[in-house]
Z-matrix of the N, CA and C atoms (Angstrom, degrees):
N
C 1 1.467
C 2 1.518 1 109.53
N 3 1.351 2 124.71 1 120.54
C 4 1.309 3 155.35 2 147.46
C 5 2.072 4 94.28 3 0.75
N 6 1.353 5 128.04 4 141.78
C 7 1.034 6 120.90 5 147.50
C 8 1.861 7 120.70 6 -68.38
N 9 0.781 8 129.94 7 171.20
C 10 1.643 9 128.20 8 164.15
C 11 1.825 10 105.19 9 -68.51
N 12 1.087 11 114.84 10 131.54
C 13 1.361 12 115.89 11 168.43
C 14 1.492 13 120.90 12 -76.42
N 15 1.254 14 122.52 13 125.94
C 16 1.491 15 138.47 14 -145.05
C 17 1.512 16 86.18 15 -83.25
N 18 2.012 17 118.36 16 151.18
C 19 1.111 18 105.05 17 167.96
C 20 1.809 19 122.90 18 -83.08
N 21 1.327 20 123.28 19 -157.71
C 22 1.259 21 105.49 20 174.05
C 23 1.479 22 113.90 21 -86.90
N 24 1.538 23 106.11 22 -21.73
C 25 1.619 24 108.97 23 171.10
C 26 1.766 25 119.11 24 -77.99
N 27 1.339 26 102.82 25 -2.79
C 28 1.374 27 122.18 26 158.43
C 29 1.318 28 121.90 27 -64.50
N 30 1.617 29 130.32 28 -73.58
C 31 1.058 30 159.49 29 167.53
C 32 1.758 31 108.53 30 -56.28
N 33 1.419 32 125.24 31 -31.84
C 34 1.318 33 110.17 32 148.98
C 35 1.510 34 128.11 33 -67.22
N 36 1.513 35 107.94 34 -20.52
C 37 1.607 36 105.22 35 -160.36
C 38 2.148 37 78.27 36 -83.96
N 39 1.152 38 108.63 37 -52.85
C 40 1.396 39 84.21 38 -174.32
C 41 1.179 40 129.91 39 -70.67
N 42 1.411 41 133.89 40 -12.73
C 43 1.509 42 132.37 41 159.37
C 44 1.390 43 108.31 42 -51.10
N 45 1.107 44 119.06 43 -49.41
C 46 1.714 45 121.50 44 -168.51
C 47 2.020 46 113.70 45 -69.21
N 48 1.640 47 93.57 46 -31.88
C 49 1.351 48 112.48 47 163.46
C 50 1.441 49 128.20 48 -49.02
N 51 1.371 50 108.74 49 -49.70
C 52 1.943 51 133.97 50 -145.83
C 53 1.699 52 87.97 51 -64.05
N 54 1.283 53 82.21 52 167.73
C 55 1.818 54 111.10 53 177.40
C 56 1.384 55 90.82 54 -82.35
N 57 1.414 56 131.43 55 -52.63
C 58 1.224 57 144.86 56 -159.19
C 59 1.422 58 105.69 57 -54.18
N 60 1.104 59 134.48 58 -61.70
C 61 1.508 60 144.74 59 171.43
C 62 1.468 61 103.94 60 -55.64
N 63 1.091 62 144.06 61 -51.49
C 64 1.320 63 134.91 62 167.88
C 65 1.399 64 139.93 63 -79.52
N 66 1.666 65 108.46 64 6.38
C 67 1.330 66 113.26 65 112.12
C 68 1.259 67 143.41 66 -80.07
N 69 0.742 68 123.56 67 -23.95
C 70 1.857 69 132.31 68 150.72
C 71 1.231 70 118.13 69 -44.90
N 72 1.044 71 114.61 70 -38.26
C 73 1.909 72 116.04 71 -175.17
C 74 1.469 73 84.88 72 -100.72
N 75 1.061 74 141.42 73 -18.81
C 76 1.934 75 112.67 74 -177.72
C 77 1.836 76 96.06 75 -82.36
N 78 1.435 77 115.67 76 -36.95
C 79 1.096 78 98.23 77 -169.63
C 80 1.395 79 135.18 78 -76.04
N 81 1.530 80 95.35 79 -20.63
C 82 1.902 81 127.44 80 163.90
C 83 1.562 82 105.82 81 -45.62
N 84 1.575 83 102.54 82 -51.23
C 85 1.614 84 109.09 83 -167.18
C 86 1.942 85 105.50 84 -78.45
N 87 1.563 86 116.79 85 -22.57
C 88 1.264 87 114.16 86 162.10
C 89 1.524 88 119.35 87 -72.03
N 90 1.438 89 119.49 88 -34.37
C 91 1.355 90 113.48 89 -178.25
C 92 1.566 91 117.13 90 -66.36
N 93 1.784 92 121.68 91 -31.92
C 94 1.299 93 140.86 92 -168.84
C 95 1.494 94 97.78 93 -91.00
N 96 1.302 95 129.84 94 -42.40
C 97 1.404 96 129.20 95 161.37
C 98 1.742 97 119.00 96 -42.51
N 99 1.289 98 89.04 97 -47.59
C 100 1.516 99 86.46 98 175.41
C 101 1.468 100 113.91 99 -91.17
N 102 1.401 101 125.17 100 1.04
C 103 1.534 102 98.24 101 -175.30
C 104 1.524 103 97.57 102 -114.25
N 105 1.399 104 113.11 103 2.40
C 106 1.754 105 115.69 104 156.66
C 107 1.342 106 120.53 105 -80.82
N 108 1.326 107 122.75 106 -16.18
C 109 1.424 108 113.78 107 -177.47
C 110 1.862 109 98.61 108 -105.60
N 111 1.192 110 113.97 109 -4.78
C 112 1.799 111 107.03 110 162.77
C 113 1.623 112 100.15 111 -86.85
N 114 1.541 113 128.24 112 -32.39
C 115 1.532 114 107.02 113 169.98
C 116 1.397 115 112.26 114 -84.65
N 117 1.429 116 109.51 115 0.97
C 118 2.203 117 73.78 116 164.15
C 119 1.173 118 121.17 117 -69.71
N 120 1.440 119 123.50 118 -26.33
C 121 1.838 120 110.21 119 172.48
C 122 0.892 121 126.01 120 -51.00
N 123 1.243 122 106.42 121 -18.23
C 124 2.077 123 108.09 122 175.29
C 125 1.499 124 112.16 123 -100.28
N 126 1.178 125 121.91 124 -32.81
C 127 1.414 126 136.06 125 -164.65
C 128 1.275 127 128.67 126 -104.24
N 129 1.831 128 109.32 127 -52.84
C 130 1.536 129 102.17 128 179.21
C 131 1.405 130 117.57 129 109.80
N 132 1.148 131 103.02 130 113.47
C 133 1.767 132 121.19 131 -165.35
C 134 1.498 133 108.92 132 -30.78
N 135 1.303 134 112.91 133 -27.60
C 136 1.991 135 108.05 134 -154.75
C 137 1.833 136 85.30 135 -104.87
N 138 1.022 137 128.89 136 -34.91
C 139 1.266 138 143.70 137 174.48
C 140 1.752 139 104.10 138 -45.81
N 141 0.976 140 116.49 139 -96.82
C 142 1.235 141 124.32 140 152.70
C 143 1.000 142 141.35 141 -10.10
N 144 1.794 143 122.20 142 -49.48
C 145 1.357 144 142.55 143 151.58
C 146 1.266 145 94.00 144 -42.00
N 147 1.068 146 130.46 145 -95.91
C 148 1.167 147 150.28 146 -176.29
C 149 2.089 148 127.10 147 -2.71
N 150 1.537 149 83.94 148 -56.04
C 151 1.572 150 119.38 149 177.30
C 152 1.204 151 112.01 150 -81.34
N 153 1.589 152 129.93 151 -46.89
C 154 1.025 153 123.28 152 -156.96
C 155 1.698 154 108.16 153 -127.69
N 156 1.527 155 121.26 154 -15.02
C 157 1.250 156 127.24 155 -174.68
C 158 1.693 157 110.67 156 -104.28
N 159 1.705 158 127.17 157 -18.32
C 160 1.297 159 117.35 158 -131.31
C 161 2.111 160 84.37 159 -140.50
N 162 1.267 161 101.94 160 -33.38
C 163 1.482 162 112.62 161 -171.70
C 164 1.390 163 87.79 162 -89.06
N 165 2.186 164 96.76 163 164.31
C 166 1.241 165 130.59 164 171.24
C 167 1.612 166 100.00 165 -81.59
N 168 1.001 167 138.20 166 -72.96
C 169 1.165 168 146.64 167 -167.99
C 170 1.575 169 116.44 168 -119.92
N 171 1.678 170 90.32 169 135.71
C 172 1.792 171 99.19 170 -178.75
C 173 1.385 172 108.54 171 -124.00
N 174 1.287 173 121.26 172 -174.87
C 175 1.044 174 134.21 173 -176.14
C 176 1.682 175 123.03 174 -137.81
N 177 1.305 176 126.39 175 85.92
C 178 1.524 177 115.18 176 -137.13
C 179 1.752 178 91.92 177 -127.59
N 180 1.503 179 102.89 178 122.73
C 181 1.564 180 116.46 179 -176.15
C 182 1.613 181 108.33 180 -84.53
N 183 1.223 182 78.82 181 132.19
C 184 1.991 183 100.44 182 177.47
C 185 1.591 184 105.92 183 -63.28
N 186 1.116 185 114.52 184 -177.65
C 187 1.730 186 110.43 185 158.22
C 188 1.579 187 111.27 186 -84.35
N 189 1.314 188 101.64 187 123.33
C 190 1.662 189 115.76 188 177.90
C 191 1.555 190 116.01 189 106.05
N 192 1.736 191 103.51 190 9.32
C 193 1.602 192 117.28 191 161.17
C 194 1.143 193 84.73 192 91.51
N 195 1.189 194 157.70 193 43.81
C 196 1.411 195 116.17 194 151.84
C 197 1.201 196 125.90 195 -120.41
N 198 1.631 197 122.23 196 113.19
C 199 1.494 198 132.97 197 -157.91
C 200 1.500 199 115.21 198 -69.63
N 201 1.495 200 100.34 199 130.46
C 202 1.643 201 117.17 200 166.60
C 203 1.130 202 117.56 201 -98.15
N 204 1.246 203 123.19 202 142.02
C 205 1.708 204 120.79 203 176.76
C 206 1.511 205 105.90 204 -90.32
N 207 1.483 206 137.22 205 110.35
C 208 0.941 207 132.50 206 131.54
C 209 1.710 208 148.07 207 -122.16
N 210 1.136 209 124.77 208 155.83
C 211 1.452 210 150.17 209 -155.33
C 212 1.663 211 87.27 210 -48.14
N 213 1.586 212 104.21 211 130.91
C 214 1.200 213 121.17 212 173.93
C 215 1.479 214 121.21 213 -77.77
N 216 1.528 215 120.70 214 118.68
C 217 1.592 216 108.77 215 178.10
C 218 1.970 217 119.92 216 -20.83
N 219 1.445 218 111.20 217 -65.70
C 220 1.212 219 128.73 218 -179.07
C 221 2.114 220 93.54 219 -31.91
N 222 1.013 221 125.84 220 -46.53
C 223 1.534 222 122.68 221 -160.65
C 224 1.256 223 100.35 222 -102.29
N 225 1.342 224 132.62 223 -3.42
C 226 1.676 225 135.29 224 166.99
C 227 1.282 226 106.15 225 -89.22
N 228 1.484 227 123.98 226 -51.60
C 229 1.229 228 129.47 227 178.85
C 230 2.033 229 111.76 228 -55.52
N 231 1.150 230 118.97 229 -38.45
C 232 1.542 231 125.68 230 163.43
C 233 1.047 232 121.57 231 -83.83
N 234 1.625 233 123.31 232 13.76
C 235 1.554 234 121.62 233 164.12
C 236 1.703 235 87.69 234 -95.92
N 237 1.709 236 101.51 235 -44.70
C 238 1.981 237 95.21 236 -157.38
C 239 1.459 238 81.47 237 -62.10
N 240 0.969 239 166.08 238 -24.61
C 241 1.047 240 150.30 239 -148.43
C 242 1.310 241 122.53 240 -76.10
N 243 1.494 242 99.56 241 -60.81
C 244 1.802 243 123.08 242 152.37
C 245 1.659 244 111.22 243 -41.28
N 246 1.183 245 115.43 244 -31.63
C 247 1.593 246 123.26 245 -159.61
C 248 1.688 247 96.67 246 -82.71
N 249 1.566 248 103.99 247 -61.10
C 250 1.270 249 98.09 248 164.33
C 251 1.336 250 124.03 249 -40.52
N 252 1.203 251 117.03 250 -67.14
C 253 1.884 252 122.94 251 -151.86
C 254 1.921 253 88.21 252 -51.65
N 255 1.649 254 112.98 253 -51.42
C 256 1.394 255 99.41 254 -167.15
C 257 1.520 256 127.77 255 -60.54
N 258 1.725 257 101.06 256 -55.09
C 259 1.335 258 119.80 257 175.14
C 260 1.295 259 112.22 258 -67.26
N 261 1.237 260 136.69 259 -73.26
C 262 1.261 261 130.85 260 151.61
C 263 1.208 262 155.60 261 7.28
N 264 1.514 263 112.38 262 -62.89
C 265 1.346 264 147.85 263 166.87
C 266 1.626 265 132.08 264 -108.53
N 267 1.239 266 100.64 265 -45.64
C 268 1.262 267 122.86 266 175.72
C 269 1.818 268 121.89 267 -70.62
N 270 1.602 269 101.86 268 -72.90
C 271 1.516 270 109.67 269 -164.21
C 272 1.511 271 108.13 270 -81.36
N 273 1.660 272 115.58 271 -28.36
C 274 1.313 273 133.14 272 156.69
C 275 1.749 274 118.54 273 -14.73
N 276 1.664 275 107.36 274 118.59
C 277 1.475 276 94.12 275 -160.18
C 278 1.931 277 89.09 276 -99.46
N 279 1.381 278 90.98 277 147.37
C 280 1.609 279 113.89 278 -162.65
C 281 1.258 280 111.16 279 -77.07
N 282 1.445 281 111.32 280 111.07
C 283 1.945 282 115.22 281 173.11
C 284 1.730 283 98.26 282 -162.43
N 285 1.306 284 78.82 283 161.87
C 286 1.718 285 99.73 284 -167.37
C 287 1.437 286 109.70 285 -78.41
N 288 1.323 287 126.81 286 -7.21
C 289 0.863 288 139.15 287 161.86
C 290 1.869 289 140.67 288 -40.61
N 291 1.600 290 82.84 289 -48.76
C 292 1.416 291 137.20 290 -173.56
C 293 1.307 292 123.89 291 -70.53
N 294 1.609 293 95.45 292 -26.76
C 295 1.697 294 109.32 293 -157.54
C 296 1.444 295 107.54 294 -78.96
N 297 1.175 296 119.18 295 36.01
C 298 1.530 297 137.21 296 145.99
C 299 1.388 298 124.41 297 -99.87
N 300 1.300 299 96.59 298 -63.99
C 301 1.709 300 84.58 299 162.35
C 302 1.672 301 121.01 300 -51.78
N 303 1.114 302 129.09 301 -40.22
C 304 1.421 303 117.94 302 168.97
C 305 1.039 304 126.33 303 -62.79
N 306 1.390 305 128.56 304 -2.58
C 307 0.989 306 139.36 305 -156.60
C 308 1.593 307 108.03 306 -118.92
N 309 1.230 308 113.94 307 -10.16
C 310 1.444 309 125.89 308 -162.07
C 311 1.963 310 89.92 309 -123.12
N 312 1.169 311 102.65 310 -32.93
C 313 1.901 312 96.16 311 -177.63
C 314 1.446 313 71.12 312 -86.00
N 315 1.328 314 147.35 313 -96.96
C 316 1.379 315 110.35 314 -137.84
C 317 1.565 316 129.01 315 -60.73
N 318 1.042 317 121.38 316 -3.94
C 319 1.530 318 128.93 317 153.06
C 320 1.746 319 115.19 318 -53.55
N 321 1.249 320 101.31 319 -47.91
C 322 1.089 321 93.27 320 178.62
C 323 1.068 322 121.27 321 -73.59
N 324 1.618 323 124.51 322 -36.03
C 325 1.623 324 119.68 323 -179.34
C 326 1.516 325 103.77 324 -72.10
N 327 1.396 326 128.18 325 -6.47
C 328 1.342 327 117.30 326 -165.05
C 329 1.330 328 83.79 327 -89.07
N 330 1.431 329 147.24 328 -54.61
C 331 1.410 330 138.68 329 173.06
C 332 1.406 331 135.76 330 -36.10
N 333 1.821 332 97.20 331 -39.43
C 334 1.791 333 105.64 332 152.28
C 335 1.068 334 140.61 333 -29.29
N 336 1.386 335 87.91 334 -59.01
C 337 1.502 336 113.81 335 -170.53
C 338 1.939 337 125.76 336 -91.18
N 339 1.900 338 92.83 337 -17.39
C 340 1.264 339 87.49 338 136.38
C 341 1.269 340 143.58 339 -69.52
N 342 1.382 341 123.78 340 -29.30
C 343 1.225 342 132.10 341 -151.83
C 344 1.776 343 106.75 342 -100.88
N 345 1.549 344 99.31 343 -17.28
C 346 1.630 345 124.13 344 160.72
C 347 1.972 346 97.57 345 -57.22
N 348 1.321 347 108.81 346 -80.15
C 349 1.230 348 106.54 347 -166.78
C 350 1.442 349 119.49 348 -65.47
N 351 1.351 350 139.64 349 -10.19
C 352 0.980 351 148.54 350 170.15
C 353 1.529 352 114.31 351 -83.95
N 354 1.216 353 112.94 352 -31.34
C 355 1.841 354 114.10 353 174.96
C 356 1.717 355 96.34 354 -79.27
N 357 1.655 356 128.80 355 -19.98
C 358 1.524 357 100.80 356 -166.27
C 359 1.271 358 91.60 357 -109.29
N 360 1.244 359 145.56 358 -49.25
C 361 1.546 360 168.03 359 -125.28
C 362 2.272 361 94.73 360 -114.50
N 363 0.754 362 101.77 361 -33.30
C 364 1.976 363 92.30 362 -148.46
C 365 2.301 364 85.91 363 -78.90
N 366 1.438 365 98.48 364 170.76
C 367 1.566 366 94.40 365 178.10
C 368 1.755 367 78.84 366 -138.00
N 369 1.283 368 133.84 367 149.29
C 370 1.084 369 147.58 368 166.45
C 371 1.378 370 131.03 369 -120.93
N 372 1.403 371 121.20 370 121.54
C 373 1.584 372 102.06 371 -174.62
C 374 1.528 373 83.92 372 -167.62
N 375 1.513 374 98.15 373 177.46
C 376 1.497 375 104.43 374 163.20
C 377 1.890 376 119.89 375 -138.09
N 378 1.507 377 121.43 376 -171.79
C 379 1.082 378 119.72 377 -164.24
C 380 1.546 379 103.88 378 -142.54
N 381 1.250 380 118.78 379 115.52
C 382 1.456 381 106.15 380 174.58
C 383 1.792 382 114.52 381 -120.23
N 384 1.741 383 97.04 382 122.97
C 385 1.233 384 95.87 383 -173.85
C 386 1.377 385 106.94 384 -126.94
N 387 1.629 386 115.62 385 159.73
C 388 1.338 387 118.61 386 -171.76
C 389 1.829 388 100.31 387 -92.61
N 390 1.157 389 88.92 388 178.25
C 391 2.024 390 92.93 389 -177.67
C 392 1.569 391 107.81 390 -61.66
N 393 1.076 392 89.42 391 135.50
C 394 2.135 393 84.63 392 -179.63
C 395 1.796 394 109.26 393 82.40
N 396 1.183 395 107.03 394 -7.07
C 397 1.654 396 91.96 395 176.50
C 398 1.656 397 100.76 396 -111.08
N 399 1.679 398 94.62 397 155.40
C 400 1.061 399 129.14 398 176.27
C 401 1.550 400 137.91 399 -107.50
N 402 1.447 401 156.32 400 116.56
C 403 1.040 402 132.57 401 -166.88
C 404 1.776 403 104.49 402 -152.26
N 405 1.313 404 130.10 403 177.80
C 406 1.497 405 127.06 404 -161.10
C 407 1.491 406 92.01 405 -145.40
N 408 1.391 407 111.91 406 18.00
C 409 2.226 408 109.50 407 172.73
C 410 1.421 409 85.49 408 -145.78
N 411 1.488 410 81.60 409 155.19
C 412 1.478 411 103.90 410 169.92
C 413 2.059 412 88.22 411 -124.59
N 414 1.622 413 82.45 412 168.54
C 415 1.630 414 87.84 413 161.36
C 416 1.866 415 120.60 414 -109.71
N 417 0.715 416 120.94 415 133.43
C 418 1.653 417 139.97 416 142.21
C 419 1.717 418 99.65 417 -6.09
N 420 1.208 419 112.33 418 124.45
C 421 1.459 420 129.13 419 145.90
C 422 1.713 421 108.74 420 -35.09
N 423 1.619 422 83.59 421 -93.81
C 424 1.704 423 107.00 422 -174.40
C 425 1.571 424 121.86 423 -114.18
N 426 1.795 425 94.85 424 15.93
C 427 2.126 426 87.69 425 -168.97
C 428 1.558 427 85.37 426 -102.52
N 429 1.235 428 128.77 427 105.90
C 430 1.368 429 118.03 428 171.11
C 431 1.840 430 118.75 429 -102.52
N 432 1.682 431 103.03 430 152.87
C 433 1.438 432 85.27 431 179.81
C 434 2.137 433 97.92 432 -149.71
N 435 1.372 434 81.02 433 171.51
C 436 1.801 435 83.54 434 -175.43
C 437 1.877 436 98.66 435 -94.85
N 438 0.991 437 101.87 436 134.67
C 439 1.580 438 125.02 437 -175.61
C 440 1.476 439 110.19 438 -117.74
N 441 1.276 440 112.35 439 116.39
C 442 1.759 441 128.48 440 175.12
C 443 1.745 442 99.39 441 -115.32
N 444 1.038 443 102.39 442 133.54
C 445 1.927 444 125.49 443 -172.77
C 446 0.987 445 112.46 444 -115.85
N 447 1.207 446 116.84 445 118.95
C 448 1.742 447 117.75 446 161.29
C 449 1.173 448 127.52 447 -120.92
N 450 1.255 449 109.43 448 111.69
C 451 1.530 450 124.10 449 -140.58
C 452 2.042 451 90.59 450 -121.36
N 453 1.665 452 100.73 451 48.97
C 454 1.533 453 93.64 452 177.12
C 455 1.544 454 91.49 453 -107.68
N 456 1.374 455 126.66 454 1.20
C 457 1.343 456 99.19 455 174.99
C 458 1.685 457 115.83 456 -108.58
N 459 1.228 458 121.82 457 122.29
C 460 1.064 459 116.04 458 -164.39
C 461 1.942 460 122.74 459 -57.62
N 462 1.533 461 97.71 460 -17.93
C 463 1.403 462 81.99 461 178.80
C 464 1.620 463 114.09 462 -108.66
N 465 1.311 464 129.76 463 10.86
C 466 1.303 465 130.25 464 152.38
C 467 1.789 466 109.47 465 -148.64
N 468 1.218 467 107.30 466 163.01
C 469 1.518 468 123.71 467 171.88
C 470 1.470 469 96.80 468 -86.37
N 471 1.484 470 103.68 469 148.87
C 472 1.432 471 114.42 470 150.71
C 473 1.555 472 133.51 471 -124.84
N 474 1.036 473 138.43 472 121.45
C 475 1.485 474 162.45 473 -131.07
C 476 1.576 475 84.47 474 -102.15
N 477 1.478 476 131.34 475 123.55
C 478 1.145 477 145.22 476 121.78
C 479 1.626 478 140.16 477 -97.34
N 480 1.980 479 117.98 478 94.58
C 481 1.462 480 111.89 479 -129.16
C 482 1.566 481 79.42 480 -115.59
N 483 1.575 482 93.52 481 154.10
C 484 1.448 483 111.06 482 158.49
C 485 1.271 484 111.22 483 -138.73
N 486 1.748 485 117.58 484 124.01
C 487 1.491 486 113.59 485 179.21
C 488 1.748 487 117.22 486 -76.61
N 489 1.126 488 87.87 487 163.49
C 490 1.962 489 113.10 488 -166.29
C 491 1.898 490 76.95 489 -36.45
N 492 1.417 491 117.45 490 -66.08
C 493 1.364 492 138.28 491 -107.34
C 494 1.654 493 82.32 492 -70.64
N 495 1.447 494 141.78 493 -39.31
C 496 1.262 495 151.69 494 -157.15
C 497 1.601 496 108.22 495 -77.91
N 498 1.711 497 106.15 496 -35.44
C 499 1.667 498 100.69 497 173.87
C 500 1.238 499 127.19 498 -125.50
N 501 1.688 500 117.22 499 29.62
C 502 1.088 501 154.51 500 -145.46
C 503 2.102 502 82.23 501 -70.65
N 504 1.383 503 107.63 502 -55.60
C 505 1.580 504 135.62 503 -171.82
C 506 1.426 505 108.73 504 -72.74
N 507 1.593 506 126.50 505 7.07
C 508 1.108 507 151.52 506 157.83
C 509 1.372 508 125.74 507 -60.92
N 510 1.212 509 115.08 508 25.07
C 511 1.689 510 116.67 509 -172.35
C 512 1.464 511 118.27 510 -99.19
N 513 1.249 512 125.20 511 -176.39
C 514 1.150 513 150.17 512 -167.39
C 515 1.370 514 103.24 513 -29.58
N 516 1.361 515 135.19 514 98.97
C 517 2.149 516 124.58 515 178.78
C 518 1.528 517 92.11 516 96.80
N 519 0.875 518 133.51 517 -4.08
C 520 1.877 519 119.45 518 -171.36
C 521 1.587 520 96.30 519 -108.25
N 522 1.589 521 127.04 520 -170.46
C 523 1.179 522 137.36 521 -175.94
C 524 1.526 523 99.29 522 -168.18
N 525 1.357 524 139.58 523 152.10
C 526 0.892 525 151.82 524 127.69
C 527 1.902 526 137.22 525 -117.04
N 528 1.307 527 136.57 526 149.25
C 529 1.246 528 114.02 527 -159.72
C 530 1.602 529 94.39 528 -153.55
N 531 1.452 530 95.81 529 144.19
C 532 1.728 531 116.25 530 -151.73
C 533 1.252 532 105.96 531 -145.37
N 534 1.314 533 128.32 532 120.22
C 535 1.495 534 140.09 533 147.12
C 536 1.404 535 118.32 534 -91.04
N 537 1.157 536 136.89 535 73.94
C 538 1.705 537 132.30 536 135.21
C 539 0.880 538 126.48 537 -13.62
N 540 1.643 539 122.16 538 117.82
C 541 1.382 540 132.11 539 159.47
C 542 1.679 541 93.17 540 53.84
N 543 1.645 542 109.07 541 -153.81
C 544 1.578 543 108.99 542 -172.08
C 545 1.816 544 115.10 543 -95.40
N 546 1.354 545 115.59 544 34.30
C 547 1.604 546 114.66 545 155.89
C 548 1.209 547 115.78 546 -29.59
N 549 1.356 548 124.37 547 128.36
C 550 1.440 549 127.77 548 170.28
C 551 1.769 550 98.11 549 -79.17
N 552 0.959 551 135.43 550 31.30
C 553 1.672 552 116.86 551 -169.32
C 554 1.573 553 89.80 552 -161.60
N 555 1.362 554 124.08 553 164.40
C 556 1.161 555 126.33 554 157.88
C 557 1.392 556 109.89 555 -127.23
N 558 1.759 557 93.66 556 149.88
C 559 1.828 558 110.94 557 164.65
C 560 0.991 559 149.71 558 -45.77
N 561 1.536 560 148.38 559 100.62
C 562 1.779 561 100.23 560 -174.34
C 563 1.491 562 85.76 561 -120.77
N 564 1.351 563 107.05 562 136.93
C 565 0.881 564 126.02 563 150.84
C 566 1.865 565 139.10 564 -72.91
N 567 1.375 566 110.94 565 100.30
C 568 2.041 567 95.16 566 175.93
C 569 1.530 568 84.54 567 -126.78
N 570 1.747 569 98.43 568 -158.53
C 571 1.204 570 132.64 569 -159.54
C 572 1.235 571 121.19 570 11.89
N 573 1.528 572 116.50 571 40.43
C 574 1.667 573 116.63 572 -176.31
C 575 1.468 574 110.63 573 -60.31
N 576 1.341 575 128.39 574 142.38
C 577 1.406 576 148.63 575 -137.55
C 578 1.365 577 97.51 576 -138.40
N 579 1.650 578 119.40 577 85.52
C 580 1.601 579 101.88 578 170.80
C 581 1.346 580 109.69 579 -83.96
N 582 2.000 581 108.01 580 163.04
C 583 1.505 582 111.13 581 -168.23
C 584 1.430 583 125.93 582 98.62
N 585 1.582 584 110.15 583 -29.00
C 586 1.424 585 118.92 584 -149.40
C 587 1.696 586 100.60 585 -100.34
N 588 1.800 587 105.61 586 -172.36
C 589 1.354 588 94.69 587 178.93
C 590 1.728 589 80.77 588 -161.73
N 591 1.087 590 107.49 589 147.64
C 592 1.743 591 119.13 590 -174.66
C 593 1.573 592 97.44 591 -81.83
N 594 1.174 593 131.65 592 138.96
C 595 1.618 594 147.98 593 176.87
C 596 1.643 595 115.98 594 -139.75
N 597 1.328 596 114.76 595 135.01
C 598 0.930 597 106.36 596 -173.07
C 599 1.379 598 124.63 597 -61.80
N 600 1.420 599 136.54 598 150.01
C 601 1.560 600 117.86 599 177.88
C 602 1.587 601 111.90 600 -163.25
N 603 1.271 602 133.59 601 144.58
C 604 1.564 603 135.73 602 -157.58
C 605 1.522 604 90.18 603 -89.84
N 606 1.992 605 99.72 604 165.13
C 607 1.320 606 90.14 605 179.75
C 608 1.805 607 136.32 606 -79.66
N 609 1.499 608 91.47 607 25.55
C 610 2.092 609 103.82 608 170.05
C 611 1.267 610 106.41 609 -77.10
N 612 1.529 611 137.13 610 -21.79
C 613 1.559 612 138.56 611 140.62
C 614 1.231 613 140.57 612 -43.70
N 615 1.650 614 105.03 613 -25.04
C 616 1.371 615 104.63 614 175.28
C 617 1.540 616 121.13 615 -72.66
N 618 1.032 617 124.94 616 120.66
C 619 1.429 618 136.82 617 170.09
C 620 2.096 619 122.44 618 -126.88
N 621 1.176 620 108.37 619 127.33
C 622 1.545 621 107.01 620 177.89
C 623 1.328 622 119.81 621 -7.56
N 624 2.077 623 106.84 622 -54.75
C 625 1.758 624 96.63 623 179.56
C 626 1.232 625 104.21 624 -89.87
N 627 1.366 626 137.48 625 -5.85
C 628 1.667 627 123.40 626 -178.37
C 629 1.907 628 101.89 627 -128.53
N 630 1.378 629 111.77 628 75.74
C 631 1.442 630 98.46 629 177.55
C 632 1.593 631 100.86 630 -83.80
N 633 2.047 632 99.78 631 159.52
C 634 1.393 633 103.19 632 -160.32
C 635 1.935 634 87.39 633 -86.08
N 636 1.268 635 130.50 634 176.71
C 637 1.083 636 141.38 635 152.07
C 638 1.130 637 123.20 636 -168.88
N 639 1.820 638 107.39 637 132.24
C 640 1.485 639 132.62 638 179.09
C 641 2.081 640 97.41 639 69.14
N 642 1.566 641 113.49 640 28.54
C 643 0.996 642 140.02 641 178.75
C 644 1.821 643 103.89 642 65.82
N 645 1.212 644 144.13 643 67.62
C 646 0.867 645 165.77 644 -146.52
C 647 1.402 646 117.91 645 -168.19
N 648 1.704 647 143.44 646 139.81
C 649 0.541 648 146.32 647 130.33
C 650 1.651 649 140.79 648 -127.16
């Protein structure tokens, strides 16, 4: 006699279940592991994160440019996830034996799910102060932004901010232009320079691609 034919919401719950698929997704996440840490030499840790650790889908060039589409860690890591809870937790046949392995998949999903709330929820930065100083900001890793001060009132400053993310498209021949909050004047933003850091410098620095300004370059 014939087994019963499984439905298709059958046969999904066990695909998502199988051992088989969760080797597949560890080895997906080794192949993308490794081909993000050969582009940070070109690119840059937050870059990368970004592309290859944080997204559903990437787009990753062979040698000689030619782009492959593949599955973003962020959307492998929420399949194993599913894979776990079923296979793992779920389809897992129950003995006392065992109670290590359960104990080790829920370790692991408890790490998930840290690393869930910490990529959407956490703010990261740091603060460097000398002995005796004091301060109430830290700076940003990688969220950078342009800051205008108005320091006409004597008993507080006021912060007029614009994030990276708005003039990011601000480069070399482009312009962009921004009023914050109630500025009587507006911004324009061009030749934004990612990577870089303004240093002071006389005008024997000034050159077409690096002019000095307000002695800065």
């Amino acid at each position: 006699m014939a087994p019963p034919k499984r439905s298709f919401i059958q046969q999904l719950y066990r695909f998502f279940g199988s051992f088989g698929l969760a080797i597949g997704l560890i080895f997906a996440l080794f192949v993308l592991t490794f081909l993000g840490t050969l582009e940070q030499a070109n690119t840059g840790l937050y870059d990368v994160q970004r592309k290859y650790f944080t997204s559903f889908f990437l787009w990753h060039k062979l040698p000689g440019g030619i782009p492959v589409p593949l599955p973003g860690v962020y959307l492998l890591m929420a399949i194993l996830s599913v894979n776990l809870i079923i296979g793992g937790m779920i389809r897992i046949r129950r003995s006392r034996s065992l109670i290590g392995i359960y104990l080790t998949h829920g370790g692991i999903l408890f790490l998930m799910l840290s690393s869930l709330i910490t990529h959407h929820y956490t703010i990261e930065g740091q603060m460097t102060l000398a002995p005796g100083e004091t301060s109430t900001t830290f700076e940003s890793y990688n969220e950078w932004e342009l800051a205008v001060t108005d320091i006409s009132d004597p008993d507080h400053d006021t912060e007029h901010l614009i994030a990276a993310k708005h003039f990011v498209d601000a480069t070399e021949g482009k312009s962009q232009s921004f009023r914050p909050g109630d500025l009587p004047f507006e911004i324009a933003v061009s030749g934004y320079a990612r990577n870089s850091m303004p240093k002071p410098g006389g005008p024997a620095l000034s050159t077409a691609d690096r002019p000095v300004l307000e002695g800065f370059y």
